[in-house]
N, C-alpha and C positions, 0 to 999 in steps of 0.2 A: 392064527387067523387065515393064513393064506392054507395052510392044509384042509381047513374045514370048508374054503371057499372054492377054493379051483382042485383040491386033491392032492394027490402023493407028487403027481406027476409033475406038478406047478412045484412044490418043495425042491423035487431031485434036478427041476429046472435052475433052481436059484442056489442050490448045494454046487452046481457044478459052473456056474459063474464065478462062486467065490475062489473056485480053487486053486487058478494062479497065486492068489493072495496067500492063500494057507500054504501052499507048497513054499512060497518066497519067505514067509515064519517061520517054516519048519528049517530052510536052509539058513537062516536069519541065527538057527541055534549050533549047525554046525559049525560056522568060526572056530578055529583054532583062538583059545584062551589067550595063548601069548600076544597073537594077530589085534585079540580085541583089546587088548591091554596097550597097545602101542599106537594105533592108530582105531581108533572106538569114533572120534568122529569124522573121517573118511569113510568107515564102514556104515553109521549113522545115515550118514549127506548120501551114500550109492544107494542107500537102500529105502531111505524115503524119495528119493527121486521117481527111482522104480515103483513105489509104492502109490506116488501120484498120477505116474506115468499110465499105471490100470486104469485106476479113479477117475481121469480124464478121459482114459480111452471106454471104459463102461457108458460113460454119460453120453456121451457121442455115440455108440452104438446105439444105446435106446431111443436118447433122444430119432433117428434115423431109423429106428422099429427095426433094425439090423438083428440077427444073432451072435454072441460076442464068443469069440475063438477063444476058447479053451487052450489051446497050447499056442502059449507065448514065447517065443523065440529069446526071449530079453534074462528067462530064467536059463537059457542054458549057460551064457559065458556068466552069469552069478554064483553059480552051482559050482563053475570050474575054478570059480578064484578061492 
């Protein structure tokens, strides 16, 4: 709906919102197995935190007619643990 309504450009608009999110899945799968096997719900709790943490900040951006920043600071110490 949205590509036949506003176009490509409206699409690649809302592809590159989500991407914090999708980057944070895609690190979501590197875990070390061992890591996820011993502590699964500390990794669970940091990373729906994180995961709310967008979700709350997305809404408040628009809500605010804001543009939402694409690189979030919050995925770099995630990435490193």
């Amino acid at each position: 709906h949205a590509f036949k309504k506003n176009g490509l450009s409206e699409v690649l608009s809302v592809l590159k919102d989500l991407l914090p999110v999708l980057l944070q899945n895609l690190l979501l799968g590197s875990w070390n197995p061992q890591m996820l096997r011993l502590a699964s719900r500390e990794i669970s709790l940091l990373t729906m935190l994180l995961l709310f943490y967008f979700s709350a900040q997305m809404i408040l951006f628009s809500m605010a007619r804001m543009p939402f920043p694409v690189v979030q600071k919050w995925l770099v110490p995630y990435a490193m643990l």
